[in-house]
C-alpha positions in Angstrom: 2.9 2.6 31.1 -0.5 1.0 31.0 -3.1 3.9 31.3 -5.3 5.4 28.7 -5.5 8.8 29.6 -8.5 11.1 29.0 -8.3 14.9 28.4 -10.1 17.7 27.9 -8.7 19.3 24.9 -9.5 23.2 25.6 -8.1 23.1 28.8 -5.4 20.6 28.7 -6.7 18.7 31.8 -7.1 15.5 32.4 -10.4 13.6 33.3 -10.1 10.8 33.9 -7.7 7.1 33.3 -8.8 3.3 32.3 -5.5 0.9 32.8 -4.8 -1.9 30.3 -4.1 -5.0 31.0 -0.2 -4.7 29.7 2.0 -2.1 27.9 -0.5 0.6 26.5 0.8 0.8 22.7 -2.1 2.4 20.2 -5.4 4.3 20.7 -8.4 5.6 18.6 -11.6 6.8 19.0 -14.5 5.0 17.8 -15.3 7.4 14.2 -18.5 9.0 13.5 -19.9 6.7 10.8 -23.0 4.8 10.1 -26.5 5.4 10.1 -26.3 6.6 14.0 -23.9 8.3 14.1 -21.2 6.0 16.0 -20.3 6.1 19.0 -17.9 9.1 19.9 -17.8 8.4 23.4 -15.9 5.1 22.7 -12.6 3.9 22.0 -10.0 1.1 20.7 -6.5 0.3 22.5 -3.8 -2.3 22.4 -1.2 -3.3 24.3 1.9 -5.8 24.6 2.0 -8.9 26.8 3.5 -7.5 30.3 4.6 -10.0 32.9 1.4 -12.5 33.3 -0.7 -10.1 31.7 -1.1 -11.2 27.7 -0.9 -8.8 24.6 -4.6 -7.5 24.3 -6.9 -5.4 22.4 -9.3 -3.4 24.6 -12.7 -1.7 23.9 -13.6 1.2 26.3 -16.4 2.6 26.9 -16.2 6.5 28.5 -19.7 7.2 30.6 -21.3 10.6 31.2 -22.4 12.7 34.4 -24.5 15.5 34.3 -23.4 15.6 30.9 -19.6 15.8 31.4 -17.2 12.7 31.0 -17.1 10.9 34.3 -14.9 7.6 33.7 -14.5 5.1 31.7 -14.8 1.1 31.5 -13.4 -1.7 29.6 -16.6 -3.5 27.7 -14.7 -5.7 25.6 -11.1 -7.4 25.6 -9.7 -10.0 22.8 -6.2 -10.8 24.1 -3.6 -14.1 23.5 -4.2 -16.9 22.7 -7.3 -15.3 20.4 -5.0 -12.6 19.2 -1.9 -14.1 17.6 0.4 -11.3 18.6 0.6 -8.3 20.4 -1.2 -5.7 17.8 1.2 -2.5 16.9 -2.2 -1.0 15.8 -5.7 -1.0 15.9 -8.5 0.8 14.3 -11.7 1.0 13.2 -12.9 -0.7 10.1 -15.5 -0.7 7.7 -18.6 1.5 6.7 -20.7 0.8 9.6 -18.5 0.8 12.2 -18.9 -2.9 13.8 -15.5 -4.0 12.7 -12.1 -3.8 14.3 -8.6 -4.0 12.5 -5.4 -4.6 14.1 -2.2 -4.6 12.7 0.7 -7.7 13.5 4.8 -7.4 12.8 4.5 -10.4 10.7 2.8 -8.7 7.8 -1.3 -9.5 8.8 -4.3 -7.7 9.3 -6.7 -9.8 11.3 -10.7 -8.4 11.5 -12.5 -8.5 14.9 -16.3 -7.9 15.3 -16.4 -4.8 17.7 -19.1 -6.7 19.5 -18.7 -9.8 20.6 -15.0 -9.9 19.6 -15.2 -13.0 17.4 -12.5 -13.1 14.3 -14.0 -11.6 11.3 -11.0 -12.7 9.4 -7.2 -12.2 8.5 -5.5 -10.2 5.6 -2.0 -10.9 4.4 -1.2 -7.6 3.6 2.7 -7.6 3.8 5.5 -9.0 3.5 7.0 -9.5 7.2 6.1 -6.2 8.5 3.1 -4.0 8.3 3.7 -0.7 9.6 0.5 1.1 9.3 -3.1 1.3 8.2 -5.4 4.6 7.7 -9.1 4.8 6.5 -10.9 7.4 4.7 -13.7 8.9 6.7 -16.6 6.1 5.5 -13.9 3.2 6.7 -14.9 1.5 3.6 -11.3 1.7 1.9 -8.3 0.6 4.0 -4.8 1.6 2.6 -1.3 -0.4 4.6 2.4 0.5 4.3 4.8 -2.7 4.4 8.6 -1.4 5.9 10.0 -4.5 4.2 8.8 -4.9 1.0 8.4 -1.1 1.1 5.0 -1.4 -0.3 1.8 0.5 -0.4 -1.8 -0.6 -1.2 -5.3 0.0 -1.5 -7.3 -2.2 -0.5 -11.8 -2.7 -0.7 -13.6 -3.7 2.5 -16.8 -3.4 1.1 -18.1 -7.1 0.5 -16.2 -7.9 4.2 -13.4 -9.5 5.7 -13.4 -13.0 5.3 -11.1 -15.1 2.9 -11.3 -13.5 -0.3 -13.5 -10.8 0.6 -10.7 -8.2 1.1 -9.9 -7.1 -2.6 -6.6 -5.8 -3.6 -7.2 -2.5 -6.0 -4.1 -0.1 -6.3 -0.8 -0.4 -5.0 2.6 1.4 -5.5 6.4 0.3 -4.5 8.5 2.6 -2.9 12.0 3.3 -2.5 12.6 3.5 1.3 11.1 1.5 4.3 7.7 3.0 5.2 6.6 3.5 8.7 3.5 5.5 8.3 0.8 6.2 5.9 -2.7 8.6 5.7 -5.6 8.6 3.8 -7.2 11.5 2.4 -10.8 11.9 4.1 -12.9 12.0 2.0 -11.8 9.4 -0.5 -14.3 7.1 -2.0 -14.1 4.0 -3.3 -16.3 5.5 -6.3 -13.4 7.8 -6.5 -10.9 4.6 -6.9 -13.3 3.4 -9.2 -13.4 6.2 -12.0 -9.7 6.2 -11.7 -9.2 2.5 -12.8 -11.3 3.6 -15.8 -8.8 6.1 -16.2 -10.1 9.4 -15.8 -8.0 11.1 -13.0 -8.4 13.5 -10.4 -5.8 16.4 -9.5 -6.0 15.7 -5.9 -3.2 14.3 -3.4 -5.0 10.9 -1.9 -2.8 8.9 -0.1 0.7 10.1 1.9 3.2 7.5 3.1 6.2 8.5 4.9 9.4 6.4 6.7 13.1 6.4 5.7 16.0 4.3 6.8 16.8 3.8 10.6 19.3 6.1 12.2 21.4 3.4 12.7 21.5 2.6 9.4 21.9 6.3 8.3 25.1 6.7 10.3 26.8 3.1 8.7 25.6 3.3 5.1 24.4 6.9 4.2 21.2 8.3 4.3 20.0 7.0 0.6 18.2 9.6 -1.6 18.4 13.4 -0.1 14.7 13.6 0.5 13.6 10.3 2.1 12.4 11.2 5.1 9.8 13.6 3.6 6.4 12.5 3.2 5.7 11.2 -0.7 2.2 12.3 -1.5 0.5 10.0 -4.0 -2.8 9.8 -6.0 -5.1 7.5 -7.5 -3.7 6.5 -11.1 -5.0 4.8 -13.9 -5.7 1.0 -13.9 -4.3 -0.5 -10.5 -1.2 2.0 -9.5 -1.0 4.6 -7.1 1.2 7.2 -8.9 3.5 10.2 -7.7 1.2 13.6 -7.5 2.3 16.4 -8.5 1.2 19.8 -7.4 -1.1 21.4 -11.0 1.5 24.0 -11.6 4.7 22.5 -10.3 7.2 20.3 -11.8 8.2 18.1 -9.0 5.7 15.8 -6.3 4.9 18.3 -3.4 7.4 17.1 -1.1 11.1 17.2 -2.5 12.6 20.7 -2.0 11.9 23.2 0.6 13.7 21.2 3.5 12.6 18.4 5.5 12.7 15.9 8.3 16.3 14.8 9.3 14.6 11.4 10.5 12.2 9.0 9.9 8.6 9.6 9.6 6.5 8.1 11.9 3.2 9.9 11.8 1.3 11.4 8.9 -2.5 13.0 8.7 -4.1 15.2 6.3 -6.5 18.1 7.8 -10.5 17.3 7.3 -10.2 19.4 4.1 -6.9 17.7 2.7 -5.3 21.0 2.4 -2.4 20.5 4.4 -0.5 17.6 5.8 1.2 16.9 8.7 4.4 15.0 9.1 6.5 14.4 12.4 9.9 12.1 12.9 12.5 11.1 14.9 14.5 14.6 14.7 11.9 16.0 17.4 10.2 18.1 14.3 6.3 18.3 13.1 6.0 20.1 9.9 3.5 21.4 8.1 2.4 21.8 4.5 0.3 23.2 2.7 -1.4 20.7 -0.1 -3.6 23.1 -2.2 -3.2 26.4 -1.3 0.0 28.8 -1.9 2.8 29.1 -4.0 5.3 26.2 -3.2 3.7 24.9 0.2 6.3 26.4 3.0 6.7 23.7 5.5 6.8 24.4 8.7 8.8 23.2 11.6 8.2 23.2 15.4 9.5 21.1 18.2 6.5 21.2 20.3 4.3 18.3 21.4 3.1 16.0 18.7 -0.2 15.5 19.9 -1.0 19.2 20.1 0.4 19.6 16.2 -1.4 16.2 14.8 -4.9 17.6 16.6 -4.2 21.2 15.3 -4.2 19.8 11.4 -6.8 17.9 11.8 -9.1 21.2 12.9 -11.1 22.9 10.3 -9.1 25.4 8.6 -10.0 29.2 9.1 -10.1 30.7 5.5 -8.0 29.9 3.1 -4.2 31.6 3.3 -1.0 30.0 4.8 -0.8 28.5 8.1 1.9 29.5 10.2 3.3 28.4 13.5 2.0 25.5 15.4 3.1 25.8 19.4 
């Protein structure tokens, strides 16, 4: 449909609805960056062209009463003919929060100024499609994932988003078509910048996840046994993103142990990077366990995505396996 929908996590109910101009297809909250703070009470969407309505990306705005959540307003809308194509994605971008990116099926990333919604700039990140972007917490670094040319990459945000401001640093080719892709939080581009030099870090940074189609599965075969697991990568020397391998283990944290029987369309890391999250088209979220352990058990529910992405991204009690998920 075409309503955002706000909840009220503790209690599962819900406060209140703002309605899009079309087909509601991506949300985020606004992140808590910059010198204030940001603005938590704030939040991107996109949606597709529906009927007369064009493809738009809209900036809402959710108001307080008595210190509670009230309702919410659209403050800011950049549709077609300014946006060149319904946006699969948009996010946040950028250190200070005052930049929006969204994402376009024919491989771009265009940059809008979350104020006034003027064109910051556009990124051609991939070729045809661009499936995904994800940010570290400081929105400084952007990583994408290309399903075509089955690429991902790294890229700096820092000096802006004009032409030739965006700067390429890592990248790495995979072998399946990639859908989704997560950042480690608290990656820094100091980080990225040691690692050129080459002195490496034993720490998972960057998860990408897809696999073929199930249409494709059923005519050709399903590939490599463990495509549709996530591949957990790390910074590597000079400008490559490299395979990570759990200290201790022989093989990337990943293969073995059972998986997905899908493709991956959702990844995130938990604000300490200690586990991972993964859920696909079989109806699965699993689990794993990044740091801690011996082998990482993944686990599998069939419960709601939502309530499984939100539950790795709380803080972790103490440091022992996690378990179920309902």
């Amino acid at each position: 449909d075409n309503m955002v929908l706000l909840w009220e996590v503790a209690s599962a109910r819900q406060i209140t609805e703002v309605q899009l101009p079309g087909v509601a297809r991506y949300v985020e909250w606004a992140p808590r960056i910059g010198p204030h703070g940001g603005n938590l009470r704030r939040c991107a969407a996109c949606s597709n062209n529906f009927k007369d309505k064009p493809a738009a990306i809209t900036l809402i705005d959710f108001w307080s009463q008595n210190g509670e959540p009230a309702g919410g307003r659209p403050i800011l809308t950049i549709e077609e003919p300014s946006l060149p194509s319904a946006a699969t994605q948009a996010s946040w971008a950028g250190s200070e929060g005052v930049a929006l990116a969204s994402v376009h099926i024919d491989g771009t990333v265009h940059f809008w100024h979350a104020g006034t919604g003027a064109q910051l700039g556009k990124l051609d990140a991939h070729d045809k499609t661009c499936s995904m972007i994800s940010f570290p917490r400081d929105r400084s670094l952007m990583a994408s994932c290309g399903r075509s040319d089955l690429l991902v990459k790294l890229w700096d945000l820092s000096m802006g988003y004009g032409p030739g401001q965006v700067t390429l640093l890592m990248q790495y080719k995979s072998d399946r078509p990639l859908n989704a892709i997560a950042v480690r939080p608290t990656l820094a581009r100091s980080e990225l910048l040691t690692a050129i030099a080459g002195s490496l870090q034993p720490t998972c940074d960057v998860l990408i996840g897809g696999g073929q189609d199930a249409r494709d599965v059923a005519l050709v075969g399903s590939g490599t046994d463990d495509q549709f697991e996530p591949i957990p990568l790390r910074l590597g020397p000079g400008s490559t993103l490299s395979p990570w391998v759990m200290p201790g283990s022989e093989e990337p944290r990943g293969k073995g142990g059972g998986g997905h029987f899908g493709p991956i369309h959702a990844l995130s890391f938990s604000l300490d990077a200690g586990l991972c999250v993964s859920a696909a088209e079989d109806g699965n979220i699993r689990i794993r366990e990044l740091s801690h352990g011996e082998g990482g058990v993944a686990v599998s529910t069939s419960g709601q995505m939502a309530a499984a992405m939100a539950a790795a991204q709380a803080p972790r009690q103490g440091g022992g396996p996690q378990h179920d998920a309902q």
